[in-house]
N, CA, C and O atoms as a GROMACS GRO file, in nm:
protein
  256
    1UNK      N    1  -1.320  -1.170   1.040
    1UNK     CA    2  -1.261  -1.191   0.910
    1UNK      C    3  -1.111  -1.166   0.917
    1UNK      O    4  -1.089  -1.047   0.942
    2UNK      N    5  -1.012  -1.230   0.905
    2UNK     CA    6  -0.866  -1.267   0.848
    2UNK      C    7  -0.841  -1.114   0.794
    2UNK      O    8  -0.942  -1.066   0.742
    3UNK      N    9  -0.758  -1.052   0.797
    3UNK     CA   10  -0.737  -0.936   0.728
    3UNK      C   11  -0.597  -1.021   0.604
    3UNK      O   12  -0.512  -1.110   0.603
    4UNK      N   13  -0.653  -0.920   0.524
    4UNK     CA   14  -0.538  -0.965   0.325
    4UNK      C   15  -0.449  -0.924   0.346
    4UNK      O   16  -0.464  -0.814   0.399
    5UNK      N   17  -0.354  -0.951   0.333
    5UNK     CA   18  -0.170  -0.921   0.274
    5UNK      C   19  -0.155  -0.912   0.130
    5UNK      O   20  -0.150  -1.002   0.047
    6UNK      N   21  -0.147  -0.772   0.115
    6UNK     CA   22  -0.084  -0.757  -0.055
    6UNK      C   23   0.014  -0.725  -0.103
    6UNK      O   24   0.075  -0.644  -0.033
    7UNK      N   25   0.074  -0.756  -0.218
    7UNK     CA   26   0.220  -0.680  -0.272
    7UNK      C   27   0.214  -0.571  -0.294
    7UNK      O   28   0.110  -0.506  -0.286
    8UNK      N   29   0.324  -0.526  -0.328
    8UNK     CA   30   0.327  -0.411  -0.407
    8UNK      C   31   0.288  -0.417  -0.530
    8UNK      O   32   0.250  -0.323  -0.599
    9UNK      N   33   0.296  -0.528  -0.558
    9UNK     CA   34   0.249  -0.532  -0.723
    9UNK      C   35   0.086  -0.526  -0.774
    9UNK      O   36   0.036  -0.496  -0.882
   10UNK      N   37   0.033  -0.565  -0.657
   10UNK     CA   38  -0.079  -0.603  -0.562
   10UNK      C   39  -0.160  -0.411  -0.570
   10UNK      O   40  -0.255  -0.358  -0.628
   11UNK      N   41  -0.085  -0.382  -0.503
   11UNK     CA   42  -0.094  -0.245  -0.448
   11UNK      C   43  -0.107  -0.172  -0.557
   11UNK      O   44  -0.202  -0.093  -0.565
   12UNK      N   45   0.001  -0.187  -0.679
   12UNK     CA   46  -0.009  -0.123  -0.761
   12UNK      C   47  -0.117  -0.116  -0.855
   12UNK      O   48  -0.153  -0.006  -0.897
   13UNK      N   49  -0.167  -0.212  -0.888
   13UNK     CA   50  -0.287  -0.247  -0.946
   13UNK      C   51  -0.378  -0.208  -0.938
   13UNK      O   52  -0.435  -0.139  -1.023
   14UNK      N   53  -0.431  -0.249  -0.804
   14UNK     CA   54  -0.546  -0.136  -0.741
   14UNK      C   55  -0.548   0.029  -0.751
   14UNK      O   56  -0.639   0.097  -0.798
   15UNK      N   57  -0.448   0.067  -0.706
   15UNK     CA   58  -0.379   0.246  -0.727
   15UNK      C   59  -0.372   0.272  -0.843
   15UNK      O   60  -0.424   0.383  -0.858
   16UNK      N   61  -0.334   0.230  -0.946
   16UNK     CA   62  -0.287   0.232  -1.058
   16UNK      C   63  -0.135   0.371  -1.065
   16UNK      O   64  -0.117   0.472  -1.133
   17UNK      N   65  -0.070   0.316  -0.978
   17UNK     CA   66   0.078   0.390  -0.913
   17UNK      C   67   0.167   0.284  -0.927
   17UNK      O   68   0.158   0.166  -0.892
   18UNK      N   69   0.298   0.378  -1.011
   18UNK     CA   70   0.357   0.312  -1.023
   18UNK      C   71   0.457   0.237  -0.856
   18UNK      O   72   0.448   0.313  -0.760
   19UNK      N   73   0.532   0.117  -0.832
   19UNK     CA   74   0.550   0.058  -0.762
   19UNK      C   75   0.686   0.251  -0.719
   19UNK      O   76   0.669   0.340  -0.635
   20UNK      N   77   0.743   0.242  -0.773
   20UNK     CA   78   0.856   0.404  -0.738
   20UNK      C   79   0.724   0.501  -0.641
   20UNK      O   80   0.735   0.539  -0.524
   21UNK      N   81   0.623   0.519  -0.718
   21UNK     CA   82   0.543   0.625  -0.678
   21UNK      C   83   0.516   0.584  -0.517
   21UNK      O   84   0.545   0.657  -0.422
   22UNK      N   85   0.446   0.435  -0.505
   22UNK     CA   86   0.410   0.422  -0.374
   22UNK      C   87   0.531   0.436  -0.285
   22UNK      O   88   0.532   0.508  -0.184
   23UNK      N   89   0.671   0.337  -0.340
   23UNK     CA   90   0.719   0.401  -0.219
   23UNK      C   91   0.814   0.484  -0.166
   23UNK      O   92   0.891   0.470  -0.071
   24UNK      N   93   0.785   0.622  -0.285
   24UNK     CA   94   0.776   0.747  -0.200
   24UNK      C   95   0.713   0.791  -0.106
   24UNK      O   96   0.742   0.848  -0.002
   25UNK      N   97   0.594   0.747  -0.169
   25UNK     CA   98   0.458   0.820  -0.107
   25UNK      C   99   0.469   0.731   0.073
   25UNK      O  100   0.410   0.750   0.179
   26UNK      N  101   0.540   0.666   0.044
   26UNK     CA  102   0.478   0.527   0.184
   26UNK      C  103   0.636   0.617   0.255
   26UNK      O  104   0.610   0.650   0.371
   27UNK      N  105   0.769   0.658   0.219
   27UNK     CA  106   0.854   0.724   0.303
   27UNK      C  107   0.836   0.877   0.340
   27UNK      O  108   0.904   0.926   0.430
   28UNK      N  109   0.724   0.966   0.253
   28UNK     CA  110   0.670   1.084   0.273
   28UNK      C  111   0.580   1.044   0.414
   28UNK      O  112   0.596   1.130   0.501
   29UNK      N  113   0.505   0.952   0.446
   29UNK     CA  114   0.446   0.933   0.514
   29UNK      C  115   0.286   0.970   0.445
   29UNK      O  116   0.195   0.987   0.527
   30UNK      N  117   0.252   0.981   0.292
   30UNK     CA  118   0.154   0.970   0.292
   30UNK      C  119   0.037   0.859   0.196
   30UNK      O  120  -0.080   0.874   0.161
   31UNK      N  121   0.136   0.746   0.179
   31UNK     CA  122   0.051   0.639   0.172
   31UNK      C  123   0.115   0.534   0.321
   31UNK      O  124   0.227   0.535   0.372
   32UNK      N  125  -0.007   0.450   0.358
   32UNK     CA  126  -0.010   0.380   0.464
   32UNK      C  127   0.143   0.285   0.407
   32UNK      O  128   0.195   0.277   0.296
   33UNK      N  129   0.171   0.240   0.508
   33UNK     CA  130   0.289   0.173   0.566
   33UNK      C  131   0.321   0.023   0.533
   33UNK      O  132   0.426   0.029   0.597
   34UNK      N  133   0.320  -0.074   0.500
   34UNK     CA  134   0.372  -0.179   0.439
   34UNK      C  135   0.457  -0.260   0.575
   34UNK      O  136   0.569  -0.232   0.616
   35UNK      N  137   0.360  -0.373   0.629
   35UNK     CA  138   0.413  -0.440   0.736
   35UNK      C  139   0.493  -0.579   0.702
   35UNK      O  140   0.456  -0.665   0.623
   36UNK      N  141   0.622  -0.578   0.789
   36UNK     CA  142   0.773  -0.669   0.716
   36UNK      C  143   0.702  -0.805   0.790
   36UNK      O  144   0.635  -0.792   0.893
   37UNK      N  145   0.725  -0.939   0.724
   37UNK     CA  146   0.662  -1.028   0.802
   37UNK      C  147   0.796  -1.121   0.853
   37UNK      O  148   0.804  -1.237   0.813
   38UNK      N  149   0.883  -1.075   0.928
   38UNK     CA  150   0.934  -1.145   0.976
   38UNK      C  151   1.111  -1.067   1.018
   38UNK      O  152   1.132  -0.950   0.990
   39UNK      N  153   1.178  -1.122   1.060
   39UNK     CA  154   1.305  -1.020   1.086
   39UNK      C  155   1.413  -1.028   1.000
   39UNK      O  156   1.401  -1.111   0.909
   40UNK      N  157   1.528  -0.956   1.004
   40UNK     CA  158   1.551  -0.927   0.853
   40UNK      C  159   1.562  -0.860   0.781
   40UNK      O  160   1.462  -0.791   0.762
   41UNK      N  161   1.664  -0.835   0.710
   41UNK     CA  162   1.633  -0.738   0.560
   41UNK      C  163   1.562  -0.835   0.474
   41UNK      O  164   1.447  -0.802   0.447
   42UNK      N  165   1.598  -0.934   0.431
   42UNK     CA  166   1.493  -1.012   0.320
   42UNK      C  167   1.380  -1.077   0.380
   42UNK      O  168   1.335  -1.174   0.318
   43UNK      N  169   1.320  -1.038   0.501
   43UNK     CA  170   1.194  -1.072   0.501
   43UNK      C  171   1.055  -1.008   0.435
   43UNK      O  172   1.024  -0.890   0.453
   44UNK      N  173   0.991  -1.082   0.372
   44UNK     CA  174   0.912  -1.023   0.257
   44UNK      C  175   0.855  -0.916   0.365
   44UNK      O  176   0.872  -0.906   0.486
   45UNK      N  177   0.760  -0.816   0.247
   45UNK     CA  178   0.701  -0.688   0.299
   45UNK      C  179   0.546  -0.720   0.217
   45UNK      O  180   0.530  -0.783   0.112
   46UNK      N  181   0.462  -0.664   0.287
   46UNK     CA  182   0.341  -0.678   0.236
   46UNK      C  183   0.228  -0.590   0.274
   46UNK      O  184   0.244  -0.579   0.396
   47UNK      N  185   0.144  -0.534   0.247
   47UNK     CA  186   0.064  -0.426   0.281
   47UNK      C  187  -0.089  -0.481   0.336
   47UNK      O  188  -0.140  -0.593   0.325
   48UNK      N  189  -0.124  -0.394   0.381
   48UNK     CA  190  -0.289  -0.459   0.468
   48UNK      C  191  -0.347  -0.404   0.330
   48UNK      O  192  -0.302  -0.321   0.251
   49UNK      N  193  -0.432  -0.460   0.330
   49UNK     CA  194  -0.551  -0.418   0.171
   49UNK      C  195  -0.638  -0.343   0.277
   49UNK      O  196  -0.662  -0.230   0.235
   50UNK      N  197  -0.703  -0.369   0.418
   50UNK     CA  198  -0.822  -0.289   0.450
   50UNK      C  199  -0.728  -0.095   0.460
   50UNK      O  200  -0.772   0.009   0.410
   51UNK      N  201  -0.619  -0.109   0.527
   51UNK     CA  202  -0.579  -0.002   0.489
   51UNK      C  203  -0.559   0.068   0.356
   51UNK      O  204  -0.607   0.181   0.349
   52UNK      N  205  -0.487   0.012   0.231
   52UNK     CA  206  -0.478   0.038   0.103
   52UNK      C  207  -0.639   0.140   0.077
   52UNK      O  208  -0.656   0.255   0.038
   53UNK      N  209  -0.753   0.008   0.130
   53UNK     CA  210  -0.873   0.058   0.056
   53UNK      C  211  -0.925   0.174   0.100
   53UNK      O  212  -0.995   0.245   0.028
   54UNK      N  213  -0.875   0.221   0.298
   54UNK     CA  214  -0.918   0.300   0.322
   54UNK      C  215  -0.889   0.425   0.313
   54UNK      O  216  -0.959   0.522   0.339
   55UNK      N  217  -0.721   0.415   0.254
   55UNK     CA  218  -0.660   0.541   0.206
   55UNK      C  219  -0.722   0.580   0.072
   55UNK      O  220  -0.734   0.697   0.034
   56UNK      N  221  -0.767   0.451  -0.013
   56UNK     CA  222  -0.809   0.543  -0.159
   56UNK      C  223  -0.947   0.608  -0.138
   56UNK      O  224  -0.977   0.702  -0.212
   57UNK      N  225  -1.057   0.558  -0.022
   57UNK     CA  226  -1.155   0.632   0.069
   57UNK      C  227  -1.176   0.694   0.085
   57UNK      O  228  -1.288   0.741   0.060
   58UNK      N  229  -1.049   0.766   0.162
   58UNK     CA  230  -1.042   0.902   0.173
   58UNK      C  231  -0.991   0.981   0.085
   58UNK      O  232  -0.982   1.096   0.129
   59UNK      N  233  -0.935   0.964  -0.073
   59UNK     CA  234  -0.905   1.060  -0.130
   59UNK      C  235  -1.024   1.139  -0.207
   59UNK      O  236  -1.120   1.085  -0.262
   60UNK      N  237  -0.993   1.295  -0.198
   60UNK     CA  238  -1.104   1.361  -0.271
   60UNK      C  239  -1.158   1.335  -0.377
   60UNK      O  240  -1.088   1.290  -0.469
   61UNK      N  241  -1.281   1.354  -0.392
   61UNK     CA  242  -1.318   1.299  -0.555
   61UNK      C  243  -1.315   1.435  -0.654
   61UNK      O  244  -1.363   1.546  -0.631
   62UNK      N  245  -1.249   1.391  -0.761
   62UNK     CA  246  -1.252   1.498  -0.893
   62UNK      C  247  -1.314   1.432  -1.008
   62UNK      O  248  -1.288   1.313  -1.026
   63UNK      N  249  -1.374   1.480  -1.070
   63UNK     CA  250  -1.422   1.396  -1.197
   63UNK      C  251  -1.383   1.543  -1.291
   63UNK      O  252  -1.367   1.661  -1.258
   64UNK      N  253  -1.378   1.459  -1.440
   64UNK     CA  254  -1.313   1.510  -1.505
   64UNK      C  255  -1.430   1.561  -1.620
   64UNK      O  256  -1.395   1.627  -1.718
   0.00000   0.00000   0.00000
């Protein structure tokens, strides 16, 4: 299976984080990393979704 390319906007949706929040969290080093597709400063950026999904995976569960 093809692995997905998502935005940030993409990203955000799913997380429900704001686009600022992730990328802190993605220069803290603790959301996954956002791969550049091409060379460049304006080459778009886009995130793997199997990673995205496997970071929200692993977060602890709290219910409220």
């Amino acid at each position: 299976m093809q692995e997905r390319l998502i935005t940030y906007t993409e990203v955000s949706q799913i997380c429900g984080l704001a686009r600022s929040t992730i990328y802190e969290w993605v220069q803290r080093g603790n959301f996954p990393a956002p791969v550049k597709l091409g060379p460049g400063a304006k080459a778009p950026v886009k995130f793997k979704l199997s990673e995205v999904m496997a970071f929200i995976d692993k977060l602890p569960i709290q219910r409220y």
